[in-house]
VEXBAPA-364551 format. One record per residue (C-alpha): x, y, z; chain; residue in one letter; residue number from 1. Coordinates in nm, 3 decimals, decimal comma, padded with zeros to 5 digits, always signed. Example, Ala and Ser with C-alpha at 12.3 -4.5 7.8 and 13.67 -1.06 7.14 Angstrom:
BEGIN
+---------+---------+---------+--------+--------+-----+
|       u |       v |       w | chaine | residu | num |
+---------+---------+---------+--------+--------+-----+
| +01,230 | -00,450 | +00,780 |      A |      A |   1 |
| +01,367 | -00,106 | +00,714 |      A |      S |   2 |
+---------+---------+---------+--------+--------+-----+
This chain:
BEGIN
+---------+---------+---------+--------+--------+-----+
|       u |       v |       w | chaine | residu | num |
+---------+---------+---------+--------+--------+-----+
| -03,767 | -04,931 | -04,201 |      A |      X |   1 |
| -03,384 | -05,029 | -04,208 |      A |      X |   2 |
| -03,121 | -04,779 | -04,209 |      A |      X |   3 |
| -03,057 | -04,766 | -04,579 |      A |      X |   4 |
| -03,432 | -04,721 | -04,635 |      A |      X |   5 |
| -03,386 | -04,442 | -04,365 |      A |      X |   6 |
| -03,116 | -04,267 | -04,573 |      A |      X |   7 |
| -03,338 | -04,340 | -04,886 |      A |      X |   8 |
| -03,640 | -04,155 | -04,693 |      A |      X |   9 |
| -03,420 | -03,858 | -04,584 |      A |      X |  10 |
| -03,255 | -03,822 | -04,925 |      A |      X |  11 |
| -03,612 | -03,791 | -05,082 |      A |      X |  12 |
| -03,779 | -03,585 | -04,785 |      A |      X |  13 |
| -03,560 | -03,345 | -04,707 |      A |      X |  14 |
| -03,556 | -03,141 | -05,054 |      A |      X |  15 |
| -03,945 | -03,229 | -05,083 |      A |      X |  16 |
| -03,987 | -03,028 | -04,724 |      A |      X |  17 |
| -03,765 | -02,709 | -04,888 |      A |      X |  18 |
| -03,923 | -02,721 | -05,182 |      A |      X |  19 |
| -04,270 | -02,732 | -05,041 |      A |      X |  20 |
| -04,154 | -02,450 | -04,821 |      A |      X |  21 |
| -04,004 | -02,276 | -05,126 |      A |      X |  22 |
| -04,309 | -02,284 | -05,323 |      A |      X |  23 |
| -04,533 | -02,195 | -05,008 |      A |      X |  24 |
| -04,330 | -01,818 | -05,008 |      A |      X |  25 |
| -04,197 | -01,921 | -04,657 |      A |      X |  26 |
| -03,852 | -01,986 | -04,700 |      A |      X |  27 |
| -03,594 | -01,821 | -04,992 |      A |      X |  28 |
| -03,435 | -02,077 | -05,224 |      A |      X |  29 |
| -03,068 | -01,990 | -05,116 |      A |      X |  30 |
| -03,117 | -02,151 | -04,810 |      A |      X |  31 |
| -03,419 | -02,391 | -04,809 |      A |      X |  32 |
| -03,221 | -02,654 | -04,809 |      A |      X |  33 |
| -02,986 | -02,613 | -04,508 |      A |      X |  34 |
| -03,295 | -02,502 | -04,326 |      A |      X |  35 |
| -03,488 | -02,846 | -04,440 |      A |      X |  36 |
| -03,189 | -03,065 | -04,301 |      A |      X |  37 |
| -03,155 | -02,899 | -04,005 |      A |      X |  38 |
| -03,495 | -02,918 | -03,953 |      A |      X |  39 |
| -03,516 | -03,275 | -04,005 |      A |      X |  40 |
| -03,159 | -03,267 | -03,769 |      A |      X |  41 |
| -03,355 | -03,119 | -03,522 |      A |      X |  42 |
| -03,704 | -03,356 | -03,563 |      A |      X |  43 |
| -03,482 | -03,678 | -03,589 |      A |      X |  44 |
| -03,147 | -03,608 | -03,376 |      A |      X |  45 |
| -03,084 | -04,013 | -03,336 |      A |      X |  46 |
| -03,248 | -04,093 | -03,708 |      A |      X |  47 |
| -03,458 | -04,400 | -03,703 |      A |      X |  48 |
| -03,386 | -04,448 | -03,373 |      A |      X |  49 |
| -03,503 | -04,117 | -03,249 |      A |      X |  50 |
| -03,801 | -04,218 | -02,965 |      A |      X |  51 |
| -04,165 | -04,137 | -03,018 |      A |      X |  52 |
| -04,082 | -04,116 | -03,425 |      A |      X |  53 |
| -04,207 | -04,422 | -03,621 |      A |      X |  54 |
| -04,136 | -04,375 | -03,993 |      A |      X |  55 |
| -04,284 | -04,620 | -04,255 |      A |      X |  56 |
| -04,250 | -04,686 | -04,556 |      A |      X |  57 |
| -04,622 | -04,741 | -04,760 |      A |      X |  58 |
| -04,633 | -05,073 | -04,958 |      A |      X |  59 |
| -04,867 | -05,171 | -05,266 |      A |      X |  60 |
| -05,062 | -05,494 | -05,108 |      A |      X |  61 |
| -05,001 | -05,735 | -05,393 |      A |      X |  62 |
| -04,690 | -05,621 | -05,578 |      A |      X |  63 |
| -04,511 | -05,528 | -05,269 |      A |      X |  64 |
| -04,380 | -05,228 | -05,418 |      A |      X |  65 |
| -04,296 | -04,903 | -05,245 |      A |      X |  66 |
| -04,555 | -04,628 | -05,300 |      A |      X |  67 |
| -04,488 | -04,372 | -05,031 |      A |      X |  68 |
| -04,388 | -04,288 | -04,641 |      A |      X |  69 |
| -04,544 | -04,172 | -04,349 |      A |      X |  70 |
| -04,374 | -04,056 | -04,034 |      A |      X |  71 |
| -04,582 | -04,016 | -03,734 |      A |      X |  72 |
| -04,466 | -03,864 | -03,373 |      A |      X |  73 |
| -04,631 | -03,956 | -03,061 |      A |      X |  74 |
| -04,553 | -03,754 | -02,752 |      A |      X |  75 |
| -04,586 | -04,027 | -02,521 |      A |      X |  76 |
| -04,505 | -03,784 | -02,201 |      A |      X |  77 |
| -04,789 | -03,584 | -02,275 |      A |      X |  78 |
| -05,128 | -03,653 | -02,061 |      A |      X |  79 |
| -05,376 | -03,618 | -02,422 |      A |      X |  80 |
| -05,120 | -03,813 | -02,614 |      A |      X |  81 |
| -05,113 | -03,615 | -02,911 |      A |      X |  82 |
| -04,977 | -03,786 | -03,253 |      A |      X |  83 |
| -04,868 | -03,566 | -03,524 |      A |      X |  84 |
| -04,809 | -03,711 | -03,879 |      A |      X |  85 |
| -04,490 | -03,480 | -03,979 |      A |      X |  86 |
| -04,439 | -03,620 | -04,342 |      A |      X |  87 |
| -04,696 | -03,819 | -04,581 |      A |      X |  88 |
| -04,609 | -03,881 | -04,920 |      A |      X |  89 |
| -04,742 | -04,079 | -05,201 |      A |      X |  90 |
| -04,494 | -04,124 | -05,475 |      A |      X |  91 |
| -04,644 | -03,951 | -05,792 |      A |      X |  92 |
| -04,645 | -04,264 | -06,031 |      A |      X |  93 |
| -04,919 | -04,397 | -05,757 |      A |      X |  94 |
| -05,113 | -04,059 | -05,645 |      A |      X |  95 |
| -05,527 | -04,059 | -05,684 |      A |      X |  96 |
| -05,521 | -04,431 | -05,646 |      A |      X |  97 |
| -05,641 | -04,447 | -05,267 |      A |      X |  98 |
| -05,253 | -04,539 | -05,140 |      A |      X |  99 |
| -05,275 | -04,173 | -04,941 |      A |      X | 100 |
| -05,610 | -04,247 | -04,822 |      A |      X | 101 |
| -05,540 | -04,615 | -04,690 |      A |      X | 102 |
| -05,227 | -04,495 | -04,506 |      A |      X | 103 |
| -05,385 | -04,222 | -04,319 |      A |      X | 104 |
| -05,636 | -04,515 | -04,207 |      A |      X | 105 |
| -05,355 | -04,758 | -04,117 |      A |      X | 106 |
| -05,121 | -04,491 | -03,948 |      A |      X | 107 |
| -05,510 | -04,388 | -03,737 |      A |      X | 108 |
| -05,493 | -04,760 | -03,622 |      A |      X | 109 |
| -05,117 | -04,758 | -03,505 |      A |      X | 110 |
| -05,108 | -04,453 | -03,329 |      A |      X | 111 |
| -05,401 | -04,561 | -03,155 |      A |      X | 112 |
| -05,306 | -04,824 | -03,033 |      A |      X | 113 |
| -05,011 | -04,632 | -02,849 |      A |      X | 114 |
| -05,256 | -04,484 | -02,674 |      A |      X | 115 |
| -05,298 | -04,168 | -02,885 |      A |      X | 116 |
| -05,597 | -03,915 | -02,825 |      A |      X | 117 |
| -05,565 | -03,729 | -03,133 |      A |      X | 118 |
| -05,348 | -03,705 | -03,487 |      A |      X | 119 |
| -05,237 | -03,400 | -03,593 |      A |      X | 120 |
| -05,106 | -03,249 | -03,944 |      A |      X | 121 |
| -04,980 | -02,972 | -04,137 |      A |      X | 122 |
| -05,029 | -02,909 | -04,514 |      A |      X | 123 |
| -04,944 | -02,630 | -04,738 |      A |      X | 124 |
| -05,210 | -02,372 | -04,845 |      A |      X | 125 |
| -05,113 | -02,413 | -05,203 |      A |      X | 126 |
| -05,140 | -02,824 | -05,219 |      A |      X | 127 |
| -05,493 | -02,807 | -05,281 |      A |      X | 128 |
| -05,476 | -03,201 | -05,327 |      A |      X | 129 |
| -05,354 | -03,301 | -05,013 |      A |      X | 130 |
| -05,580 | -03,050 | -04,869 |      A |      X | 131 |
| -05,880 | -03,231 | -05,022 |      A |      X | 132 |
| -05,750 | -03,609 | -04,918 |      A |      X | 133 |
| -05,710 | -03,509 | -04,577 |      A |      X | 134 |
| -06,074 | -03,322 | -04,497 |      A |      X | 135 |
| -06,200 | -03,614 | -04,729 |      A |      X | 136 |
| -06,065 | -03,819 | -04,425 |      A |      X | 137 |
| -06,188 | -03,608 | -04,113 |      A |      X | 138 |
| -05,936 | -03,419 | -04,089 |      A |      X | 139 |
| -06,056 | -03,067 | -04,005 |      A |      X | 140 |
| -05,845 | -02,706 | -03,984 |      A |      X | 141 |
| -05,754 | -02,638 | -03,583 |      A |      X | 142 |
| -05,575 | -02,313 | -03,722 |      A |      X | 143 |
| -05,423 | -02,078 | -04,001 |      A |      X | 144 |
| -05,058 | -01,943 | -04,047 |      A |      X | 145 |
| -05,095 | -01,584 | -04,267 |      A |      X | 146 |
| -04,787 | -01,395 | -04,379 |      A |      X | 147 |
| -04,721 | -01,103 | -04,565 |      A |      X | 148 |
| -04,488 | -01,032 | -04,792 |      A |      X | 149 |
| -04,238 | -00,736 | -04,704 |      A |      X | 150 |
| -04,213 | -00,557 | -05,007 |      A |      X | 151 |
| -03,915 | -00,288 | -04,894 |      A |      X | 152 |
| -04,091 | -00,089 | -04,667 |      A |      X | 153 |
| -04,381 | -00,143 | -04,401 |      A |      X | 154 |
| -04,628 | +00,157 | -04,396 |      A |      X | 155 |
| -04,823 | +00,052 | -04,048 |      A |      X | 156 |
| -05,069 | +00,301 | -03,936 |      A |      X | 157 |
| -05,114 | +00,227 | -03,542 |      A |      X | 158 |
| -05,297 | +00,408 | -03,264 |      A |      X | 159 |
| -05,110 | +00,644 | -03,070 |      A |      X | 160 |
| -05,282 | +00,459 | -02,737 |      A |      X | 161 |
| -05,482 | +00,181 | -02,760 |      A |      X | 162 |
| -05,692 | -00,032 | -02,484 |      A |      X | 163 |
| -05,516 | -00,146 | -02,144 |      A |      X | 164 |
| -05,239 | -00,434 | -02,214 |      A |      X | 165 |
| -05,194 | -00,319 | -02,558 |      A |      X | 166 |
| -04,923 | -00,202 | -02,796 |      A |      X | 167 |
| -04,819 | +00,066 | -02,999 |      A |      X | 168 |
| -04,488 | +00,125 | -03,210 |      A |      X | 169 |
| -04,234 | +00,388 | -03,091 |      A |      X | 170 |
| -03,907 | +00,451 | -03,274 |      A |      X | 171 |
| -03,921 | +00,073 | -03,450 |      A |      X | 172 |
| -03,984 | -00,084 | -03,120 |      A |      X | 173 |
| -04,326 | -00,235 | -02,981 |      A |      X | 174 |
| -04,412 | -00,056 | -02,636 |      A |      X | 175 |
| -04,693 | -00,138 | -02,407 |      A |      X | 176 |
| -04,916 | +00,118 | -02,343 |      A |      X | 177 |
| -05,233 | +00,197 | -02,141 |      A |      X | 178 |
| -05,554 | +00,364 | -02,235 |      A |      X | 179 |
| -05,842 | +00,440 | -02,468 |      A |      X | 180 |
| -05,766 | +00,518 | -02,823 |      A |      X | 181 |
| -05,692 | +00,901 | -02,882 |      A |      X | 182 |
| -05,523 | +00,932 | -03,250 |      A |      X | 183 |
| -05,326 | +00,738 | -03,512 |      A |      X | 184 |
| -04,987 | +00,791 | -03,619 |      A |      X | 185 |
| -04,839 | +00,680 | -03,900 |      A |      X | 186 |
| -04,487 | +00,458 | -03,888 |      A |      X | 187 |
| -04,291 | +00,357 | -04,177 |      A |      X | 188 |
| -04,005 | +00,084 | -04,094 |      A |      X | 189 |
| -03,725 | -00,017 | -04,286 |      A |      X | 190 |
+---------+---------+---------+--------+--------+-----+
């Protein structure tokens, strides 16, 4: 990838990631944008040239054209070697046509042979079609991320004590406390 293909990629990525978070409930839509780019600030502080960070861009065999991008981090310092693949997109002319597929297999290959133990991913609970393509290619889920929605008020019922190295709320703040459970109390925080 050249530099003006770089720009290209970030131009495209960075309101795909807001959106994505957007639609996921995560982030608001007055500021998913600014948090996207510095996100991808933060990821990619040199750009292209940012070290352990290989970005491609996904090619149709025969007609050379551009389908997608992958971008794929490899934490070389790190004993296990862990690659991550931080963005994957097929562009949505070419989608259910094995392009996504076919790039998870070649990206496999290249981050193994940089001496990579594992490859890594994250995909939001509401694209139920990326969800499928990736356990269709072994990839399995190593752990969830729930949130709640706060709707004005938080109505928490807690125990007053709960078992040793535990917590309780006390005037809006979480305190340790020690002991068996004796009674609830009921907290509302807003």
């Amino acid at each position: 990838m050249n530099h003006y293909e770089y720009l290209a990629f970030i131009e495209m990525a960075i309101p795909a990631y807001a959106q994505a978070n957007i639609d996921s409930g995560r982030w608001d839509v007055s500021d998913a944008l600014e948090r996207a780019r510095n996100s991808y600030n933060s990821l990619l502080p040199q750009g292209i040239e940012t070290q352990e960070n290989y970005i491609f861009i996904i090619k149709e065999t025969i007609s050379n054209e551009k389908v997608g991008h992958i971008w794929v981090k490899v934490q070389e310092a790190v004993p296990t070697k862990p690659a991550f693949i931080y963005d994957v997109e097929i562009y949505e002319n070419y989608r259910r046509k094995g392009y996504g597929k076919s790039a998870l297999q070649a990206i496999e290959k290249y981050v193994s042979t940089l001496g990579a133990k594992s490859l890594g991913l994250h995909v939001f609970s509401h694209n139920s079609a990326a969800r499928a393509l990736y356990e269709s290619a072994g990839y399995r889920v190593s752990g969830h991320n729930m949130q709640k929605k706060y709707l004005g008020k938080w109505h928490i019922t807690m125990p007053t004590t709960i078992a040793p190295a535990s917590w309780r709320w006390t005037r809006n703040k979480l305190l340790a406390c020690v002991g068996g459970v004796s009674s609830f109390e009921e907290i509302s925080c807003t």
